[in-house]
C-alpha positions as CSV (number, residue, x, y, z in Angstrom):
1,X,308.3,130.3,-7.3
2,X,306.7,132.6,-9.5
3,X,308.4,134.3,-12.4
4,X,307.7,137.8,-14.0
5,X,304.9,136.7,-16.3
6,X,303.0,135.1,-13.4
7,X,303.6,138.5,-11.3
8,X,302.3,140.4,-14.6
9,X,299.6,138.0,-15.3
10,X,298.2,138.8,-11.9
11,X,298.1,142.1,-12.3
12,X,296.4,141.8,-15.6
13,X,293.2,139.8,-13.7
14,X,293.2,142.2,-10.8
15,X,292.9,145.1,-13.2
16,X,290.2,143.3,-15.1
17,X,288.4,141.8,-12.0
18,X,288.4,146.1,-10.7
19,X,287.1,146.3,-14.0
20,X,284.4,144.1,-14.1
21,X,283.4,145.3,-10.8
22,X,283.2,148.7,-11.7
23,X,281.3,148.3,-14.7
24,X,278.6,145.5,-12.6
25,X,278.2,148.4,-10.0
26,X,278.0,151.2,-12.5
27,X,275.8,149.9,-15.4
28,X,272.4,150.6,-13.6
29,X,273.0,154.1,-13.0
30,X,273.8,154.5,-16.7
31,X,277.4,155.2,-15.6
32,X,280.6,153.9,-17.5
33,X,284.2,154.5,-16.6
34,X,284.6,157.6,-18.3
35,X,281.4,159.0,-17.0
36,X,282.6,158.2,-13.3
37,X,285.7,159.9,-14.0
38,X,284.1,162.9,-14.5
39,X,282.0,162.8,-12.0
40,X,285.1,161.9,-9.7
41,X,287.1,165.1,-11.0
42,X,283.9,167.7,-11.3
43,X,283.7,166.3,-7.5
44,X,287.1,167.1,-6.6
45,X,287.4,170.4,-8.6
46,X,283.8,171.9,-8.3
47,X,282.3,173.8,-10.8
48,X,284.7,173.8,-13.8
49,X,284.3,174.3,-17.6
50,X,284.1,171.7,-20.5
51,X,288.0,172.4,-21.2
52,X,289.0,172.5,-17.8
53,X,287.4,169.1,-17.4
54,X,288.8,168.2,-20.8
55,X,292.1,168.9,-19.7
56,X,292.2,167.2,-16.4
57,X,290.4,164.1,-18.3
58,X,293.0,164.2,-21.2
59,X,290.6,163.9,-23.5
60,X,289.5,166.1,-26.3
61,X,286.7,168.9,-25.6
62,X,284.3,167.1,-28.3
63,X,284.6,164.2,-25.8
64,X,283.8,166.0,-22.7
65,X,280.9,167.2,-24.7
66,X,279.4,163.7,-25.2
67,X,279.8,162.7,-21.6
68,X,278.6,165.8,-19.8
69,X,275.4,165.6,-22.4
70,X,274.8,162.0,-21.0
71,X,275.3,162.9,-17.1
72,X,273.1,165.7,-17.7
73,X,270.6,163.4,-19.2
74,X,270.9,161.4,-16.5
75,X,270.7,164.1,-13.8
76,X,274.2,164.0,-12.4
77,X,275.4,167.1,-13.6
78,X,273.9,170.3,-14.8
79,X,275.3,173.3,-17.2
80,X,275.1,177.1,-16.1
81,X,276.7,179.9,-17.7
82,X,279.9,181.1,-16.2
83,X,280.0,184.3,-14.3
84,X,283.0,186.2,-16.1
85,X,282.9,184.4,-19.4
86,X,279.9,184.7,-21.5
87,X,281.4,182.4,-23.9
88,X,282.0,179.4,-21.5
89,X,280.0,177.2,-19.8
90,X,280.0,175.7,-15.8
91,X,279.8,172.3,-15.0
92,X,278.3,171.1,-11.8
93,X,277.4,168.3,-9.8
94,X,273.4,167.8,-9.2
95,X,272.4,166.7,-5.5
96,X,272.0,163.3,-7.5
97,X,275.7,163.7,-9.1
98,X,276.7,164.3,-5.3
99,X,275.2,161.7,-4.1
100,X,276.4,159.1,-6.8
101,X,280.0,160.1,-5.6
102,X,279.6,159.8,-1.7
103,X,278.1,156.6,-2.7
104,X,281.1,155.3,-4.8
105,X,283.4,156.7,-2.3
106,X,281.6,154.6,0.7
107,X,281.9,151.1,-1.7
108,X,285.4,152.1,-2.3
109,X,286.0,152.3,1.7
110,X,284.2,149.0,1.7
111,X,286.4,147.3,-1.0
112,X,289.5,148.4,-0.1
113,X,288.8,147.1,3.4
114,X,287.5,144.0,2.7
115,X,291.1,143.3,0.0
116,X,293.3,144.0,2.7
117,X,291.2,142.5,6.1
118,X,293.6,140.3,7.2
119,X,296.7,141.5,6.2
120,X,299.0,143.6,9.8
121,X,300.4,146.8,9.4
122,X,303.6,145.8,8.7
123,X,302.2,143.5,5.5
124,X,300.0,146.3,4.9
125,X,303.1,148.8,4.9
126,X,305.6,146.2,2.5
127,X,302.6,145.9,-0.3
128,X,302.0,149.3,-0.6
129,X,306.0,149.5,-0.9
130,X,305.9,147.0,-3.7
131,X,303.1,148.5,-5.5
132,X,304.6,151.9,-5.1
133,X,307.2,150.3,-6.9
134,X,305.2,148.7,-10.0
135,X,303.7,151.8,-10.0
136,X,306.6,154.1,-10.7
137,X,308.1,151.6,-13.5
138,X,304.8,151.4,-15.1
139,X,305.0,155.3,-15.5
140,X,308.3,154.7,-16.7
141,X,307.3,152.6,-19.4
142,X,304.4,155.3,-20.4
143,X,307.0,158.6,-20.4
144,X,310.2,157.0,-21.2
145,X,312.0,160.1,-21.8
């Protein structure tokens, strides 16, 4: 039977093995984990501004700086100037940036499918119970107030 460090431990290599996945099917585009994710919210939010996309990152504007030069670099993105505020900046996705999304969307479908084949909906339905549960107690331990 296995105890609460096996259970941990296991979550540990399926984070890594997500990890090591993303970075395998990333790395030839030029794309890291912090580049997707802003790729994945500029999808999700359209055309927003360096802080805007700062914010919803959590990261510091100097930051989003560095990334949107690189996807820009790379063709993913592009900079225009806002319509209202001289001072600001839009970020967009290119057709490329699109495209790199709809791709990564499709391999998630794929993934996701492929973890979870052979499981019945009623297997399907008590796992995402459970890891609704380690879920909320691992935001616990990262706002404990």
């Amino acid at each position: 039977m296995p105890d609460d460090i096996d259970v941990f431990d296991r979550l540990l290599e399926i984070a890594l093995l997500i990890q090591a996945d993303m970075a395998r099917e990333l790395e030839p585009a030029g794309l890291t984990a912090a580049r997707t994710h802003l790729l994945w919210v500029a999808h999700s939010s359209g055309p927003s501004t360096q802080q805007a996309l700062a914010h919803a990152l959590q990261v510091s504007p100097r930051n989003v700086t560095g990334l949107v030069d690189a996807l820009e670099a790379r063709g993913f993105v592009r900079r225009s100037p806002h319509p209202t505020d001289r001072r600001a900046t839009l970020v967009s996705l290119t057709e490329q940036g699109t495209q790199a999304v709809t791709e990564m969307e499709e391999g998630r479908r794929r993934i996701a499918a492929h973890v979870v084949s052979d499981f019945d909906v009623d297997r399907l339905q008590h796992f995402r119970a459970d890891l609704d549960a380690v879920t909320a107690r691992l935001h616990e331990l990262m706002d404990p107030s």
